[in-house]
C-alpha positions in Angstrom: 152.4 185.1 243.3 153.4 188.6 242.5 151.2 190.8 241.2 152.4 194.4 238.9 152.7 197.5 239.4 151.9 200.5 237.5 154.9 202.0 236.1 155.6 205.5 237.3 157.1 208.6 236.1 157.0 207.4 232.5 155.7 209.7 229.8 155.8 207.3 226.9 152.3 205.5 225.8 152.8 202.2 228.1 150.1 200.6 225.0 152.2 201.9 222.1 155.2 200.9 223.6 154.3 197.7 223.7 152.8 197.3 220.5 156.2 198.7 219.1 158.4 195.7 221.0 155.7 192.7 220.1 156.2 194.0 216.3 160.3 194.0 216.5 160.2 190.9 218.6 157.8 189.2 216.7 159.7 189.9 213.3 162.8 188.3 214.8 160.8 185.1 215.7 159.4 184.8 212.5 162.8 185.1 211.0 163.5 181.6 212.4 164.0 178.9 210.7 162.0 175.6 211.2 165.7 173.8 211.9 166.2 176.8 213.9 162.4 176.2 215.6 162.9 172.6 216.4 166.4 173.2 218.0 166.0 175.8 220.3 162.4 174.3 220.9 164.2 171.0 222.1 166.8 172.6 224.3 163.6 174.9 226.1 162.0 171.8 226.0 164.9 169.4 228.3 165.3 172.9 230.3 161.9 172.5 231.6 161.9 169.0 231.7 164.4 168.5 234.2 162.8 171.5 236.3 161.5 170.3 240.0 158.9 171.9 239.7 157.8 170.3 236.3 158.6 166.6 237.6 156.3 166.9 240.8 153.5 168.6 238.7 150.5 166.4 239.0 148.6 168.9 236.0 150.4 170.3 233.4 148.5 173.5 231.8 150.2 173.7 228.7 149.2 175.2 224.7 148.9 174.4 221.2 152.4 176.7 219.6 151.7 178.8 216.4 153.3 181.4 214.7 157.3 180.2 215.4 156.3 179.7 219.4 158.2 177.1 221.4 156.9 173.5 221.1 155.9 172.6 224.1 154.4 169.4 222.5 157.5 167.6 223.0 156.5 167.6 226.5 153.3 166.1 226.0 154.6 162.8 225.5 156.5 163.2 229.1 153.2 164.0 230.5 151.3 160.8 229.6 154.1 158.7 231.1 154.4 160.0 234.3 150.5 159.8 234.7 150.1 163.7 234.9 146.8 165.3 233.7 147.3 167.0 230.3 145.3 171.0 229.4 145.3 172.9 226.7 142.9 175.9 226.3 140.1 176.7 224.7 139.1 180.7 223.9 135.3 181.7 224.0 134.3 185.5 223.0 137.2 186.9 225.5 137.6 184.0 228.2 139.9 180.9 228.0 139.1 177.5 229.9 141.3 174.7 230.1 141.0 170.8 229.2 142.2 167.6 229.4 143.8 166.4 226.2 144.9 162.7 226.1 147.2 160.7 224.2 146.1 159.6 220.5 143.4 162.1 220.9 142.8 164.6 218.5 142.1 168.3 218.0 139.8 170.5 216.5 140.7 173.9 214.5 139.5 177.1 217.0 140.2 180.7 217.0 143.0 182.1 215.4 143.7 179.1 213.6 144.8 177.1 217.1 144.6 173.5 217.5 142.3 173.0 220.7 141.5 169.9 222.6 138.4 167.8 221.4 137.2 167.4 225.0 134.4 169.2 226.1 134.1 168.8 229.6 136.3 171.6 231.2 138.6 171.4 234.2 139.8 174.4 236.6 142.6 172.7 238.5 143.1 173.7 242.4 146.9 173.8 241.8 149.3 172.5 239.0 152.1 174.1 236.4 151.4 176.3 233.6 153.8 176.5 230.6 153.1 180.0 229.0 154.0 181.0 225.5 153.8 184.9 224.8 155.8 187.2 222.5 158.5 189.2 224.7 159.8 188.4 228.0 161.5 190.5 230.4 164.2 189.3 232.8 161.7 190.8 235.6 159.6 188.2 235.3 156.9 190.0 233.5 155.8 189.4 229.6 153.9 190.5 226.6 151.7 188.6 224.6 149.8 189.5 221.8 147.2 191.9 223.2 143.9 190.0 223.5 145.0 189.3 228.1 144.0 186.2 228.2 146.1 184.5 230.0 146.4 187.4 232.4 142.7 187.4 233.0 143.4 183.9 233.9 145.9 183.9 236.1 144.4 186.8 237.8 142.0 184.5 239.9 144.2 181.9 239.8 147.3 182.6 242.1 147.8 179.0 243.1 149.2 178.0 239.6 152.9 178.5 239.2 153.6 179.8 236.0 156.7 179.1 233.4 157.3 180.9 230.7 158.8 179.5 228.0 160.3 181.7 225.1 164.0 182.0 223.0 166.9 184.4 223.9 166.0 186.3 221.6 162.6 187.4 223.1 164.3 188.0 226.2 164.6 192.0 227.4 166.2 193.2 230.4 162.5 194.9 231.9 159.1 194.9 230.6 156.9 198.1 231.7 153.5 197.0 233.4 149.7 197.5 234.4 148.2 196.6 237.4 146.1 193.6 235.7 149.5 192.1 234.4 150.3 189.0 235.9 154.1 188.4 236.5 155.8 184.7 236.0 157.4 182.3 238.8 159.8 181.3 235.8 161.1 181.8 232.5 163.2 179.2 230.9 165.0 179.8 227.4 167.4 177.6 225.2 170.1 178.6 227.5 169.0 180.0 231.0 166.2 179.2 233.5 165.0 182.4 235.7 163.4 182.7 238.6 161.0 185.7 240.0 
């Protein structure tokens, strides 16, 4: 898996640029409607689906959507008939561990207001896909989430996930500036492309 680079030769605050794109970015996503939500959520949704990389996937790292992200859930039901092993995360002080969530169970109400998994017993999977939500995406494969680095903190010491992003067009910009402890994705797949890094 790739790993960043530190952009040179810019003079712009990398940190305030990036707080300025996830506030325009985020506004647009907010704008959506829920029509618009479940749409565009669907089409990501059959996208991934139909990826063979997804199909093969024994374990599925996957997350809870809030805030107008894509819902991934509509996988979920895809994942319990093929037999593949269902996470969703958990977040701890500034860490985030992964567990198995299955059918008919429920969820419990965590940080930030996220749905989490009820298991307790946590799983750190040897190899599997990760579905990654975030708030901007570049077409360079790298992304922006919402500050806290979780998921590159993650990924950092776990190179043997292959990662998917999953986002709409409209959080789509041609480059992303990055830091050395940015992780980069294998793919991003929107309502209407699929890229690959």
């Amino acid at each position: 898996m790739k790993r960043g680079v530190r952009a040179k030769g810019k003079t712009m605050d990398l940190a305030a640029q990036k707080r300025s794109l996830r506030k325009e970015i985020l506004t647009a996503r907010e704008a959506l409607s829920p029509e618009d939500i479940a749409e565009k959520s669907r089409r990501i949704c059959d996208r991934v689906r139909a990826l063979a990389e997804f199909q093969t996937a024994e374990t599925v790292l996957s997350y809870m959507p809030m805030r107008g992200e894509v819902d991934v859930s509509l996988l979920f039901a895809d994942c319990f008939a093929d037999g593949k092993t269902l996470l969703l995360p958990k977040t701890k002080d500034k860490e985030m561990s992964f567990y198995p969530h299955a059918e008919g169970a429920g969820f419990l109400t965590g940080p930030f207001s996220v749905l989490e998994p009820v298991s307790t017993e946590a799983m750190d999977p040897l190899c599997g896909v990760m579905l990654l939500p975030g708030v901007v995406f570049g077409r360079d494969g790298n992304r922006i989430g919402y500050g806290g680095g979780f998921y590159d903190r993650y990924l950092e010491v776990r190179p043997m996930l292959l990662t998917i992003g999953v986002a709409y067009d409209l959080q789509v910009v041609p480059e992303i500036l990055h830091e050395d402890h940015d992780v980069p994705l294998n793919l991003l797949v929107t309502e209407s492309a699929i890229y690959r890094f």
